[in-house]
PyMOL commands that place a pseudoatom at each C-alpha (Angstrom):
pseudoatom trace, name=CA, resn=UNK, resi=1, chain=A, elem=C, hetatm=0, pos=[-44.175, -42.002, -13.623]
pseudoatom trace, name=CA, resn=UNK, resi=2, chain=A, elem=C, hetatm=0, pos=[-43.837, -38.932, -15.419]
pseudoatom trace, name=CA, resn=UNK, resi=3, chain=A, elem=C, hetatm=0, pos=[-43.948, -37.115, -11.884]
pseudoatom trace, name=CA, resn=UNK, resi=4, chain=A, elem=C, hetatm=0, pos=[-40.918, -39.249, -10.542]
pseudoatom trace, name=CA, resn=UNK, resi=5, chain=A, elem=C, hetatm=0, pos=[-39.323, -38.854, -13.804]
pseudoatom trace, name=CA, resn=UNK, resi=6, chain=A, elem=C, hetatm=0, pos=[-39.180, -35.045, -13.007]
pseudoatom trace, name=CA, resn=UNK, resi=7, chain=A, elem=C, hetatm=0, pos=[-37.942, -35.548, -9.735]
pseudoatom trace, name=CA, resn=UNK, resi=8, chain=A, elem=C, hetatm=0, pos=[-34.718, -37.757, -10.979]
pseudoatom trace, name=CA, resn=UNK, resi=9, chain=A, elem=C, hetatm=0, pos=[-34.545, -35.130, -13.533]
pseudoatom trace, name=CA, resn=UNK, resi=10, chain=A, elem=C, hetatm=0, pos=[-34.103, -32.458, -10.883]
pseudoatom trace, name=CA, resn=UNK, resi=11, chain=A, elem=C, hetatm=0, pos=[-32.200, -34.089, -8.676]
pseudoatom trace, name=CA, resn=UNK, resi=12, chain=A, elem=C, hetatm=0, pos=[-29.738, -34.863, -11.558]
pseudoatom trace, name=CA, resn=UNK, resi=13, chain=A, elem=C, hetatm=0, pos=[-29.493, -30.777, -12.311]
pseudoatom trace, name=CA, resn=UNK, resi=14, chain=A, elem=C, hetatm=0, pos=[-28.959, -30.464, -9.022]
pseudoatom trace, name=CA, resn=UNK, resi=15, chain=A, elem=C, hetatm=0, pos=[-26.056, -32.051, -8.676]
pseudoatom trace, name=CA, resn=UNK, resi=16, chain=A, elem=C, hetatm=0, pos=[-24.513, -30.837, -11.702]
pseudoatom trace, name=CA, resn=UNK, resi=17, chain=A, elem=C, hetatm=0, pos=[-25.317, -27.299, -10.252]
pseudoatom trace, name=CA, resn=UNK, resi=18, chain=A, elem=C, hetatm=0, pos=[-23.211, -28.382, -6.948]
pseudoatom trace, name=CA, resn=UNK, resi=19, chain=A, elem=C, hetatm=0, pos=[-20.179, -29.963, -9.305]
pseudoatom trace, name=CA, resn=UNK, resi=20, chain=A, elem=C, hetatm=0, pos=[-20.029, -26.586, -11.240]
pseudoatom trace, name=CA, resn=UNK, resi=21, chain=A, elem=C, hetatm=0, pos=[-19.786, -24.357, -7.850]
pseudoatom trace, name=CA, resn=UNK, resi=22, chain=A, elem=C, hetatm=0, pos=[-17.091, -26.590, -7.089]
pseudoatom trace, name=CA, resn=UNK, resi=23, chain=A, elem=C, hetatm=0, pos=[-15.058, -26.360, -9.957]
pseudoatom trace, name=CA, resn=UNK, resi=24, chain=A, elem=C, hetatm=0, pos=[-15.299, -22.549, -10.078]
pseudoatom trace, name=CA, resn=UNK, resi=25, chain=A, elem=C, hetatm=0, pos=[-14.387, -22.668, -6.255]
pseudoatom trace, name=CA, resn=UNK, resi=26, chain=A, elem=C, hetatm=0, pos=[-11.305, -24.400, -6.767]
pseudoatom trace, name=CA, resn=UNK, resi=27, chain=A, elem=C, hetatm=0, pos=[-10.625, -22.436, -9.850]
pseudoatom trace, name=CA, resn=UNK, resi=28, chain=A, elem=C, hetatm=0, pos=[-11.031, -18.942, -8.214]
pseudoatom trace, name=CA, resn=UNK, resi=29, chain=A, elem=C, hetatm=0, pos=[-9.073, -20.841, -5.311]
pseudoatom trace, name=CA, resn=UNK, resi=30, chain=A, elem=C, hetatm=0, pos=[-5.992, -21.513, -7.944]
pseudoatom trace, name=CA, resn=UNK, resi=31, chain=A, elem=C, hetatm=0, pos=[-5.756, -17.703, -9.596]
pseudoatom trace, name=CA, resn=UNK, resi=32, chain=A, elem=C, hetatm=0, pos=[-6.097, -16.453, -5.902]
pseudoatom trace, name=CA, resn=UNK, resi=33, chain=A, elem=C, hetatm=0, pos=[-2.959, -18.464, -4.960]
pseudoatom trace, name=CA, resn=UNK, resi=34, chain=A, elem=C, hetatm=0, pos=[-1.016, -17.583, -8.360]
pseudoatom trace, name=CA, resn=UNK, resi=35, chain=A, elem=C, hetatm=0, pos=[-2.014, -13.807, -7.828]
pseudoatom trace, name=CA, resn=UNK, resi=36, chain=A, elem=C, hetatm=0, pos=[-2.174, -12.256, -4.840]
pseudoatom trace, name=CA, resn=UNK, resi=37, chain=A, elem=C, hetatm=0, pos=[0.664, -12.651, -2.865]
pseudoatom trace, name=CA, resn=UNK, resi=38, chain=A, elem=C, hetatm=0, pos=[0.296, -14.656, 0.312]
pseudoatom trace, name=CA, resn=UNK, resi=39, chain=A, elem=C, hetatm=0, pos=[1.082, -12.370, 3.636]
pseudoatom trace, name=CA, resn=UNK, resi=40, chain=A, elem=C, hetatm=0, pos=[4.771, -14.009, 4.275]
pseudoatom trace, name=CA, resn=UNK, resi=41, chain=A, elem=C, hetatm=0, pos=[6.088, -12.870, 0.941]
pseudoatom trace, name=CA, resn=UNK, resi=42, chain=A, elem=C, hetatm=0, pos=[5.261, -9.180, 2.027]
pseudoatom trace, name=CA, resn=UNK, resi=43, chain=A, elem=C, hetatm=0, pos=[8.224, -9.246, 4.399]
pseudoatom trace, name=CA, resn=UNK, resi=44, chain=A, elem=C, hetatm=0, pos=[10.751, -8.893, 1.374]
pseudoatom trace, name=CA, resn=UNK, resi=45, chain=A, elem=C, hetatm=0, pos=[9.361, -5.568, 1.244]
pseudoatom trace, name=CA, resn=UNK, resi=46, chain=A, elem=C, hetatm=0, pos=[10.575, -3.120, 4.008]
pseudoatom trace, name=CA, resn=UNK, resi=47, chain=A, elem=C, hetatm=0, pos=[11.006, 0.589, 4.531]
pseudoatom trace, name=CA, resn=UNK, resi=48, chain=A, elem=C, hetatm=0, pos=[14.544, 2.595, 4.698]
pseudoatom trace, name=CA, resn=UNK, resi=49, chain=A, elem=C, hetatm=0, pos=[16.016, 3.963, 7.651]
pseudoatom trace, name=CA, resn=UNK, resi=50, chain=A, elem=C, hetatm=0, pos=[13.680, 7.363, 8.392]
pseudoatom trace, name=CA, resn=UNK, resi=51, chain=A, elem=C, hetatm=0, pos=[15.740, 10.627, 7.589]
pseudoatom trace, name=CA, resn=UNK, resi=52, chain=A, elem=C, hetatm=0, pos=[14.636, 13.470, 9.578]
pseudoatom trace, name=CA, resn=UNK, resi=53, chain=A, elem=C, hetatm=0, pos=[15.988, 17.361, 9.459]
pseudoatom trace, name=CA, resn=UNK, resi=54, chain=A, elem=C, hetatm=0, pos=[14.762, 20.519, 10.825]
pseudoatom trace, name=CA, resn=UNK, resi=55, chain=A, elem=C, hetatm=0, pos=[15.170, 23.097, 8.242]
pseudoatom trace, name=CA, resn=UNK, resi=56, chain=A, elem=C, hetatm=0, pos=[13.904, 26.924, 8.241]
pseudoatom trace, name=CA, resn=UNK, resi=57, chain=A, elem=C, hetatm=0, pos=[11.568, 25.640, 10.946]
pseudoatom trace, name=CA, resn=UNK, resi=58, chain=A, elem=C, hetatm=0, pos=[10.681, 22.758, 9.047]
pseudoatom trace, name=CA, resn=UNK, resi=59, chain=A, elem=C, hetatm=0, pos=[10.196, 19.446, 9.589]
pseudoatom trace, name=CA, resn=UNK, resi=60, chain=A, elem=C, hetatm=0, pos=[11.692, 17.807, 6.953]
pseudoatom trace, name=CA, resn=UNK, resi=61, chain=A, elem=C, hetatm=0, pos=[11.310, 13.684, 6.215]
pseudoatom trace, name=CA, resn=UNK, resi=62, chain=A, elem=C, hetatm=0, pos=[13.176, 11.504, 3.534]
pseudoatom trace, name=CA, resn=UNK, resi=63, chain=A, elem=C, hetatm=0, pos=[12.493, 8.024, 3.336]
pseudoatom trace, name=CA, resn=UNK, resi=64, chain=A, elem=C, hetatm=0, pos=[11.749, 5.089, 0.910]
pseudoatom trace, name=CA, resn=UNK, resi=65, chain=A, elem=C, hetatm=0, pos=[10.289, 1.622, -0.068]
pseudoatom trace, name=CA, resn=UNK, resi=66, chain=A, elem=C, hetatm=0, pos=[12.580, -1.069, -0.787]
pseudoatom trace, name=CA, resn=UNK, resi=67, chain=A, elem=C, hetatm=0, pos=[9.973, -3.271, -2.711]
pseudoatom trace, name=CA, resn=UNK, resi=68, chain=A, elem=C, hetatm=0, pos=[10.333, -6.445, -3.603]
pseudoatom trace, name=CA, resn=UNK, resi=69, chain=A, elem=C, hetatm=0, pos=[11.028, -8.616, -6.397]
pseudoatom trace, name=CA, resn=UNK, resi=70, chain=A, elem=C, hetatm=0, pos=[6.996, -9.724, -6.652]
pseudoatom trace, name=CA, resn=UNK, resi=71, chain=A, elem=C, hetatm=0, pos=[5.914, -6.318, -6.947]
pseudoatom trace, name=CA, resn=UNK, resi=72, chain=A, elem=C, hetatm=0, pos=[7.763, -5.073, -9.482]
pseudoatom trace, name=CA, resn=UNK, resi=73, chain=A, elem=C, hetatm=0, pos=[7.741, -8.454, -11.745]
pseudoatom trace, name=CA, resn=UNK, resi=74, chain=A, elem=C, hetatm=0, pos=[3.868, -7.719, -11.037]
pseudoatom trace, name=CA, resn=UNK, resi=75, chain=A, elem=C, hetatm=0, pos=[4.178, -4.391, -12.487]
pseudoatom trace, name=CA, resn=UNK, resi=76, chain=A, elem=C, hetatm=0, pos=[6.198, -5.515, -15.208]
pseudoatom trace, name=CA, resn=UNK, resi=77, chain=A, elem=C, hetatm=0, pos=[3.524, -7.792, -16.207]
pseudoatom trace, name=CA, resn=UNK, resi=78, chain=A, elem=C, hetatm=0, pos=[0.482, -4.952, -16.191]
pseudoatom trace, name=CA, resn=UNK, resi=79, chain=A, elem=C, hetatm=0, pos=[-0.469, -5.141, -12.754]
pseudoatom trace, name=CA, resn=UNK, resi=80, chain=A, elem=C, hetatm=0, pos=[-1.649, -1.650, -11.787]
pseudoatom trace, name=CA, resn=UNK, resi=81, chain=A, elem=C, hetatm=0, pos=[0.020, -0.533, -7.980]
pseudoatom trace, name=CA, resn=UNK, resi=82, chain=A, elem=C, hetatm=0, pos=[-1.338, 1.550, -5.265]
pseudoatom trace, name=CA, resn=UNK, resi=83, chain=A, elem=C, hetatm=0, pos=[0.609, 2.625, -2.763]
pseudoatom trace, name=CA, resn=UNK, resi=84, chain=A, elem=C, hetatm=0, pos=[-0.090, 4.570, -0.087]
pseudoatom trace, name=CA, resn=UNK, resi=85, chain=A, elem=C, hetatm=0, pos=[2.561, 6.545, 2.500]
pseudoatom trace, name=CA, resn=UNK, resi=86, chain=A, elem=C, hetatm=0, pos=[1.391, 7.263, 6.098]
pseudoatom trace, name=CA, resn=UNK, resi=87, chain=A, elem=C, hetatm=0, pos=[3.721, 10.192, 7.723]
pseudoatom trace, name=CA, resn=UNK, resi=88, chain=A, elem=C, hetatm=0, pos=[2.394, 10.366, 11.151]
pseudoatom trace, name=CA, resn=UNK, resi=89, chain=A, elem=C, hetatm=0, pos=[4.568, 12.449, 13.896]
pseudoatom trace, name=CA, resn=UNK, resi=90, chain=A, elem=C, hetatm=0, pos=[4.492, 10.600, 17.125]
pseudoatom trace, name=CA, resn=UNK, resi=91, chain=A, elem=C, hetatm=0, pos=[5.107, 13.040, 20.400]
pseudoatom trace, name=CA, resn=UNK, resi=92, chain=A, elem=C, hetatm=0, pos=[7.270, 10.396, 23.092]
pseudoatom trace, name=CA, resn=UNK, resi=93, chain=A, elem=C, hetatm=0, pos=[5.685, 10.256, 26.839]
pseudoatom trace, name=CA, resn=UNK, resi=94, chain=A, elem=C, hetatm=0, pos=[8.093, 8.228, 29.317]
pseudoatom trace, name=CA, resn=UNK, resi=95, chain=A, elem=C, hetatm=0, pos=[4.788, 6.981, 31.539]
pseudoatom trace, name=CA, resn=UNK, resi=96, chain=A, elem=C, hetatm=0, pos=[2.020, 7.750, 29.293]
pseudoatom trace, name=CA, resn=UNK, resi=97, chain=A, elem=C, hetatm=0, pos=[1.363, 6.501, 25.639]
pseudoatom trace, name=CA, resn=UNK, resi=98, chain=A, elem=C, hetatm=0, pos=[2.894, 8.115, 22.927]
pseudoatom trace, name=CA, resn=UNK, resi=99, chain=A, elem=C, hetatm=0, pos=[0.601, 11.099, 21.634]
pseudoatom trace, name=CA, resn=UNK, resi=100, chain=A, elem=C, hetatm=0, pos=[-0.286, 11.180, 17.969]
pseudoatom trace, name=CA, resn=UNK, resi=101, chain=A, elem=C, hetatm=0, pos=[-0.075, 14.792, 16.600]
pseudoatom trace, name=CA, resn=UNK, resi=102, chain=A, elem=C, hetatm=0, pos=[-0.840, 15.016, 12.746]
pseudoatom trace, name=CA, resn=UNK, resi=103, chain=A, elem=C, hetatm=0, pos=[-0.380, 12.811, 9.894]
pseudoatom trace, name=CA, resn=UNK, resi=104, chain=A, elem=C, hetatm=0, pos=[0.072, 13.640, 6.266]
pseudoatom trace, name=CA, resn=UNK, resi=105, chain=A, elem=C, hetatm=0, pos=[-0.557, 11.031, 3.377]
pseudoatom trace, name=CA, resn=UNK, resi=106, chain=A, elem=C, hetatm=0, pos=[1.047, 10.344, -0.346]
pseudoatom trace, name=CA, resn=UNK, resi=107, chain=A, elem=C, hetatm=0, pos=[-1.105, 8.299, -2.887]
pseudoatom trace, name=CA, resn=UNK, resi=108, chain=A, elem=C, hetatm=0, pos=[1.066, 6.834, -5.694]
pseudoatom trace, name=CA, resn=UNK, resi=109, chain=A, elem=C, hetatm=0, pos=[-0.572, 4.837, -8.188]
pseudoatom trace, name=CA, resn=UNK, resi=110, chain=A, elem=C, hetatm=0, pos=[1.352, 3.451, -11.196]
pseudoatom trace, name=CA, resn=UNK, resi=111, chain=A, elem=C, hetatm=0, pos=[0.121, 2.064, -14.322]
pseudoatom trace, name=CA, resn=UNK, resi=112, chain=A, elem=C, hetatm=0, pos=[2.374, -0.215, -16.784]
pseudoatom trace, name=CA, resn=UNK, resi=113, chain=A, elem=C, hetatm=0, pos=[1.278, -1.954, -20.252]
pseudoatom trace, name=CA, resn=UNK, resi=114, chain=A, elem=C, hetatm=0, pos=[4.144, -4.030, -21.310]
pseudoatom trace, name=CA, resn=UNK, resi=115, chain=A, elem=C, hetatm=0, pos=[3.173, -4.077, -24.845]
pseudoatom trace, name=CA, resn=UNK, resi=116, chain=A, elem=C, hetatm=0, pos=[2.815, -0.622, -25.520]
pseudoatom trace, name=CA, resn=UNK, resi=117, chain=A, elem=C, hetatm=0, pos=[5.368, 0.434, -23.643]
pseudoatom trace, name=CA, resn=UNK, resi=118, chain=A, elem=C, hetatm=0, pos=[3.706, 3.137, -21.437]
pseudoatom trace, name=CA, resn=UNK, resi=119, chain=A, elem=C, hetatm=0, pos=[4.467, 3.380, -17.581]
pseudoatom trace, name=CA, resn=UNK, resi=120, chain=A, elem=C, hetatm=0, pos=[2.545, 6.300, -16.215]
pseudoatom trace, name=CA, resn=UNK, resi=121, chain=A, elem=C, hetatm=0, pos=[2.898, 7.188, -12.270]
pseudoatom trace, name=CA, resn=UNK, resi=122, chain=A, elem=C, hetatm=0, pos=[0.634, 9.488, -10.196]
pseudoatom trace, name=CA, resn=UNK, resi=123, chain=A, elem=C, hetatm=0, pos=[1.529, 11.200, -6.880]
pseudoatom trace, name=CA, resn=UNK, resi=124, chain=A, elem=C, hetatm=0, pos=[-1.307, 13.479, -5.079]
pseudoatom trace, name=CA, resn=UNK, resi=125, chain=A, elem=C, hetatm=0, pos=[-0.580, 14.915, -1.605]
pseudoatom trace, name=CA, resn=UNK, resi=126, chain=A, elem=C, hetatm=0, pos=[-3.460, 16.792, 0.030]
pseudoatom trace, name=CA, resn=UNK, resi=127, chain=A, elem=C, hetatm=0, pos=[-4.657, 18.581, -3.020]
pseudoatom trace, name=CA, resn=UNK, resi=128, chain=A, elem=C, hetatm=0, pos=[-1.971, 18.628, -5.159]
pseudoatom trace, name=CA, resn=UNK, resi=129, chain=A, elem=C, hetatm=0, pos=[-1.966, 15.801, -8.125]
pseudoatom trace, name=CA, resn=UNK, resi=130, chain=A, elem=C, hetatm=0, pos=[1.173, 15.441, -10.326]
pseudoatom trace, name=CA, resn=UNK, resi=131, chain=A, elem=C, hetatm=0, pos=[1.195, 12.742, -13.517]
pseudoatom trace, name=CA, resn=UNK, resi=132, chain=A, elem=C, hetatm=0, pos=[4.416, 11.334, -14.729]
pseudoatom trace, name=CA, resn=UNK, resi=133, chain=A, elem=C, hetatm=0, pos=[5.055, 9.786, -17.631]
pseudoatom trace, name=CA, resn=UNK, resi=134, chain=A, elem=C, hetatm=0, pos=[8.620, 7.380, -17.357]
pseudoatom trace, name=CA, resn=UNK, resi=135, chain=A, elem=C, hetatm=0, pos=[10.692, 5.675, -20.642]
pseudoatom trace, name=CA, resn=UNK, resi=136, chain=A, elem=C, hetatm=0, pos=[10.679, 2.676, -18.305]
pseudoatom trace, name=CA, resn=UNK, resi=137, chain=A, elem=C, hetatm=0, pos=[9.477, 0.673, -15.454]
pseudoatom trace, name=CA, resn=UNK, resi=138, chain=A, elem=C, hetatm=0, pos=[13.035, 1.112, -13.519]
pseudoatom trace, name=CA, resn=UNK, resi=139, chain=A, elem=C, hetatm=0, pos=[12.464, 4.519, -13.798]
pseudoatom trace, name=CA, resn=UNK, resi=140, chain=A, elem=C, hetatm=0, pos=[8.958, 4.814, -12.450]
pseudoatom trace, name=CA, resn=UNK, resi=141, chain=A, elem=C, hetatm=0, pos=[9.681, 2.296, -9.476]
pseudoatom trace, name=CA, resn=UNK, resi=142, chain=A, elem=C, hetatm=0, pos=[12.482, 4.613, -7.896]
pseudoatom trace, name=CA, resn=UNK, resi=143, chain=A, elem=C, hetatm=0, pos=[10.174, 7.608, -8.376]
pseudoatom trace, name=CA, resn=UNK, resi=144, chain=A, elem=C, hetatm=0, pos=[7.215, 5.922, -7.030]
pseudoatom trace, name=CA, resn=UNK, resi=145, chain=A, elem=C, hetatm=0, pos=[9.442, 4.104, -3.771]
pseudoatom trace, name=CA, resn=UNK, resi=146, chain=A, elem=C, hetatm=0, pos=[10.896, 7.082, -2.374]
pseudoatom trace, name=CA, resn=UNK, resi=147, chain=A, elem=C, hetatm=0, pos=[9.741, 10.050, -0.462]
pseudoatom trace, name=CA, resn=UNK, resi=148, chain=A, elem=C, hetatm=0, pos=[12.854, 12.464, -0.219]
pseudoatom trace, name=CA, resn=UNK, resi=149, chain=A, elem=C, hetatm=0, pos=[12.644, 16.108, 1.579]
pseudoatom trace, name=CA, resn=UNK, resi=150, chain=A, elem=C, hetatm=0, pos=[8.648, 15.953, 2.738]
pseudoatom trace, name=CA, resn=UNK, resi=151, chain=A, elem=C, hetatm=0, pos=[7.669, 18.908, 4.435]
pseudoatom trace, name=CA, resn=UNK, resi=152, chain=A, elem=C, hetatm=0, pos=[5.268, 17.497, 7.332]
pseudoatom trace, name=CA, resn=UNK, resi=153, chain=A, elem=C, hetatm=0, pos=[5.086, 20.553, 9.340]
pseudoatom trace, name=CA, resn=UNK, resi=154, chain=A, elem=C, hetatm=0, pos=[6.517, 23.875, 11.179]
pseudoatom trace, name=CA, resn=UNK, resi=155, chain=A, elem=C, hetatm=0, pos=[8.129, 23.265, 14.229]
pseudoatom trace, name=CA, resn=UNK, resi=156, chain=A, elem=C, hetatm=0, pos=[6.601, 26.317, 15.609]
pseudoatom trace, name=CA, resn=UNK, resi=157, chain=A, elem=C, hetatm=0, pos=[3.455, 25.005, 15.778]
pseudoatom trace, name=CA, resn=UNK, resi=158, chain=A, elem=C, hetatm=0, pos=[4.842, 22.078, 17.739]
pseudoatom trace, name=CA, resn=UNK, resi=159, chain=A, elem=C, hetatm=0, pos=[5.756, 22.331, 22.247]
pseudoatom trace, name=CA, resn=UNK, resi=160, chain=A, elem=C, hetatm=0, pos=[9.616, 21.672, 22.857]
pseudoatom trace, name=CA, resn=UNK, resi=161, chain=A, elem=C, hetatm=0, pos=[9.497, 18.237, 23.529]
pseudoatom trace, name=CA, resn=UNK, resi=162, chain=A, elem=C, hetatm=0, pos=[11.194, 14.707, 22.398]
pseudoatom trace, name=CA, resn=UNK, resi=163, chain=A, elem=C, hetatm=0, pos=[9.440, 12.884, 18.943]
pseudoatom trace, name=CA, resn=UNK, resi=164, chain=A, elem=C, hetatm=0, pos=[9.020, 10.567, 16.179]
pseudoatom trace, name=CA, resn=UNK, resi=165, chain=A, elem=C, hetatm=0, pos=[7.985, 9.991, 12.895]
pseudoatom trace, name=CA, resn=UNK, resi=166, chain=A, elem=C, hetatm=0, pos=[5.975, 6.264, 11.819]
pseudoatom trace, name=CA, resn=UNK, resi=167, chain=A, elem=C, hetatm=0, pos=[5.822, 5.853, 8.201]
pseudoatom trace, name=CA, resn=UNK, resi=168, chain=A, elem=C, hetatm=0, pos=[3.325, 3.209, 7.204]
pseudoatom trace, name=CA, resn=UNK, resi=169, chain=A, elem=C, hetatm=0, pos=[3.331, 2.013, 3.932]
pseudoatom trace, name=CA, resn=UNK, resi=170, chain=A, elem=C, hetatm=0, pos=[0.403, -0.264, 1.896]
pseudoatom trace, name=CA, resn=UNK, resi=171, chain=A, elem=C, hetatm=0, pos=[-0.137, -1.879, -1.170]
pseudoatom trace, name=CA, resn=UNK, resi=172, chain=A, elem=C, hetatm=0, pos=[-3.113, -2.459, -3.181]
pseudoatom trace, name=CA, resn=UNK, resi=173, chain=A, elem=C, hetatm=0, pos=[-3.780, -4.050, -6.183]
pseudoatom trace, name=CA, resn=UNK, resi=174, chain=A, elem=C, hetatm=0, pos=[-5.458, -1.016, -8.330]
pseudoatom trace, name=CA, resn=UNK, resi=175, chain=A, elem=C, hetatm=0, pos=[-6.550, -2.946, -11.559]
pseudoatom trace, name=CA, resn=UNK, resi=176, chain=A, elem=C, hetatm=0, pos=[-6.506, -6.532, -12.444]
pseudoatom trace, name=CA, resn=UNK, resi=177, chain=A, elem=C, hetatm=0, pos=[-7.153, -7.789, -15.812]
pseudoatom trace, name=CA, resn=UNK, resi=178, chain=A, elem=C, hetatm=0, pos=[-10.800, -7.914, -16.557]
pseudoatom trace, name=CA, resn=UNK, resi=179, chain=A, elem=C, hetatm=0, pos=[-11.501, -11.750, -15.957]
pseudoatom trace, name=CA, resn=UNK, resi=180, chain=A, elem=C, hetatm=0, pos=[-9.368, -12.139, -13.264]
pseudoatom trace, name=CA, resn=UNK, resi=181, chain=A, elem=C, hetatm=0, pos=[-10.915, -9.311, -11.528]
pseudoatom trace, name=CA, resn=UNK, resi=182, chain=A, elem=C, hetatm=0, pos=[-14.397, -10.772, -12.016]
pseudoatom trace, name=CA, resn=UNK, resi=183, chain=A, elem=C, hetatm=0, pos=[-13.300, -13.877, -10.757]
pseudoatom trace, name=CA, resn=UNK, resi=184, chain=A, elem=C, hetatm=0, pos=[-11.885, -12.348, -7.812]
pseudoatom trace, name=CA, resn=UNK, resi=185, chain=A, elem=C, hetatm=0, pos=[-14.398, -9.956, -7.070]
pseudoatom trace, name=CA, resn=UNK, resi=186, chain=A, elem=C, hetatm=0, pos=[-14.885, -10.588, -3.388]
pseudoatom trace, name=CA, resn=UNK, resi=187, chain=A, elem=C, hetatm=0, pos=[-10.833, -10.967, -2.464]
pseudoatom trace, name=CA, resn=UNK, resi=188, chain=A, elem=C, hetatm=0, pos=[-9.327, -7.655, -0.964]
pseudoatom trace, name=CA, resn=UNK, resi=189, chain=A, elem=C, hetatm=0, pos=[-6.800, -5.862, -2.677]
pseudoatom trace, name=CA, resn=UNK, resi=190, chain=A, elem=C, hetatm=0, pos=[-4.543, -5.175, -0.103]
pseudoatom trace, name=CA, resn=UNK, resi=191, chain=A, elem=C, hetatm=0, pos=[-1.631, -6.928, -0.363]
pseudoatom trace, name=CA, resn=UNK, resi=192, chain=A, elem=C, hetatm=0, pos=[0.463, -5.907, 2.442]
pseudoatom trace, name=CA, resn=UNK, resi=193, chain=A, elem=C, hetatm=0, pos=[1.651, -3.185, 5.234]
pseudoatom trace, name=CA, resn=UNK, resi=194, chain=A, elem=C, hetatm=0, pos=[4.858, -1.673, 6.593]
pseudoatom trace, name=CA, resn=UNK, resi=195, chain=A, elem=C, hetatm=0, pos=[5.498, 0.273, 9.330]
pseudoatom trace, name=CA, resn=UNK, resi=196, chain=A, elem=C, hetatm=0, pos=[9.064, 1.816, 10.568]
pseudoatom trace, name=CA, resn=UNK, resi=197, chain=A, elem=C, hetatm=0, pos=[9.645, 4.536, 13.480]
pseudoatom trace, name=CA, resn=UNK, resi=198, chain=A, elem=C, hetatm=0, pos=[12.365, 6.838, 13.078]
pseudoatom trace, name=CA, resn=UNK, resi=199, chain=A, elem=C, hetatm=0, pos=[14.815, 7.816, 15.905]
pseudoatom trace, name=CA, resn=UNK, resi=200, chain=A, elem=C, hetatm=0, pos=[13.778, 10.181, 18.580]
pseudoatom trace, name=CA, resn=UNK, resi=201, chain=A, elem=C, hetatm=0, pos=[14.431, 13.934, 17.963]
pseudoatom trace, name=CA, resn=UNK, resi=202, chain=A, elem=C, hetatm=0, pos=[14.153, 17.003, 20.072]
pseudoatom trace, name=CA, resn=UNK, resi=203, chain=A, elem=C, hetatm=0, pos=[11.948, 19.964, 19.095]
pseudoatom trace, name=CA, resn=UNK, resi=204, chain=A, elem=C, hetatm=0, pos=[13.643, 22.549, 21.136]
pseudoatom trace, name=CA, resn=UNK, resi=205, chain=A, elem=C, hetatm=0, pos=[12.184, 25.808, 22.649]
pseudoatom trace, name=CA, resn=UNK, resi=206, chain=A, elem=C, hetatm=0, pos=[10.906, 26.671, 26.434]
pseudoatom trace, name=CA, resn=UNK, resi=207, chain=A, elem=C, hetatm=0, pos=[11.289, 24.095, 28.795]
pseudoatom trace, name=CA, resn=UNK, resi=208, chain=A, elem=C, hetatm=0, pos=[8.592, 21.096, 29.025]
pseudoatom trace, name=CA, resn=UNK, resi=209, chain=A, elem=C, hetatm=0, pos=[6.914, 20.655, 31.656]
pseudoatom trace, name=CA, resn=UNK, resi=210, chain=A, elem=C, hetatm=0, pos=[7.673, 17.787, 34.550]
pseudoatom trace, name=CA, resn=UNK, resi=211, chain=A, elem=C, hetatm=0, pos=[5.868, 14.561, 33.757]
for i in range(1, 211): cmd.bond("trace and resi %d" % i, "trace and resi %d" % (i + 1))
show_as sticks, trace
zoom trace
């Protein structure tokens, strides 16, 4: 008796195990719906029309984010942003595919907390880091969205030929609140990304060569 007694008794933890897994399932389930965004909202986001200039030989890009509501209401709220800038210059074939010739890449992570009233933004290209500190979160959002007069290279070093610049853009969760994060542990923090191709422009110089 005492053997079938254990039996019932372990079949009875057993289940109690399975209703627990459930209920943190559906919980985890529940925050990951209220806190990552779901892939449609990500198209509120987009990029700005793609400025290029040649200047002193240089190839010169301005561009920006246009973010959405949801990720600066999730700054606003502590959320801690990544976001990441892809310049990649693009050299146009008419019968082949187009021939990737060197990319550059801007990190900006910014940091808000609400209650103390600190919003701290940092920028590193290459091997160059620069901290900001900002009054507000306005203030740190334009900084953060735009890229204005990026030197991406000498047009020297470049053939005469037609090209483009793609600017990709991602976000990533950085930091989530210490439960949350636990809870979520296993969900990636990417939460979307953007691409946009500027218009063709002509490096000039000798002639290119037929195709």
């Amino acid at each position: 008796m005492k053997f079938l007694f254990l039996i019932a008794r372990c079949r009875e933890l057993g289940r109690v195990r399975t209703l627990l897994w459930e209920l943190t399932l559906l919980w985890v389930v529940f925050i990951t719906v209220a806190i990552i965004p779901l892939t449609g909202t990500a198209a509120a986001s987009e990029i700005a029309p793609i400025v290029v200039e040649q200047v002193n030989n240089e190839v010169i890009i301005t561009t920006a984010l246009q973010p959405d509501q949801k990720l600066i209401d999730d700054l606003d709220s502590g959320l801690s942003k990544e976001l990441v800038f892809y310049v990649d210059l693009f050299r146009h074939w008419h019968i082949w595919p187009d021939e990737f010739v060197l990319g550059k890449r801007i990190v900006r992570v910014l940091q808000s907390d609400p209650i103390k009233r600190e919003y701290i933004g940092t920028s590193t290209e290459g091997n160059v880091r620069t901290i900001k500190r900002f009054k507000d979160l306005g203030s740190m959002v334009a900084w953060a969205m735009n890229v204005f007069d990026f030197k991406l290279t000498n047009v020297k070093a470049l053939e005469a030929d037609d090209y483009y610049i793609k600017v990709t853009v991602e976000s990533n969760l950085k930091k989530l609140p210490p439960v949350i994060g636990y809870l979520l542990f296993f969900t990636p923090t990417k939460e979307f990304s953007l691409s946009k191709n500027s218009n063709l422009f002509r490096i000039s110089g000798h002639d290119r060569e037929a195709r």
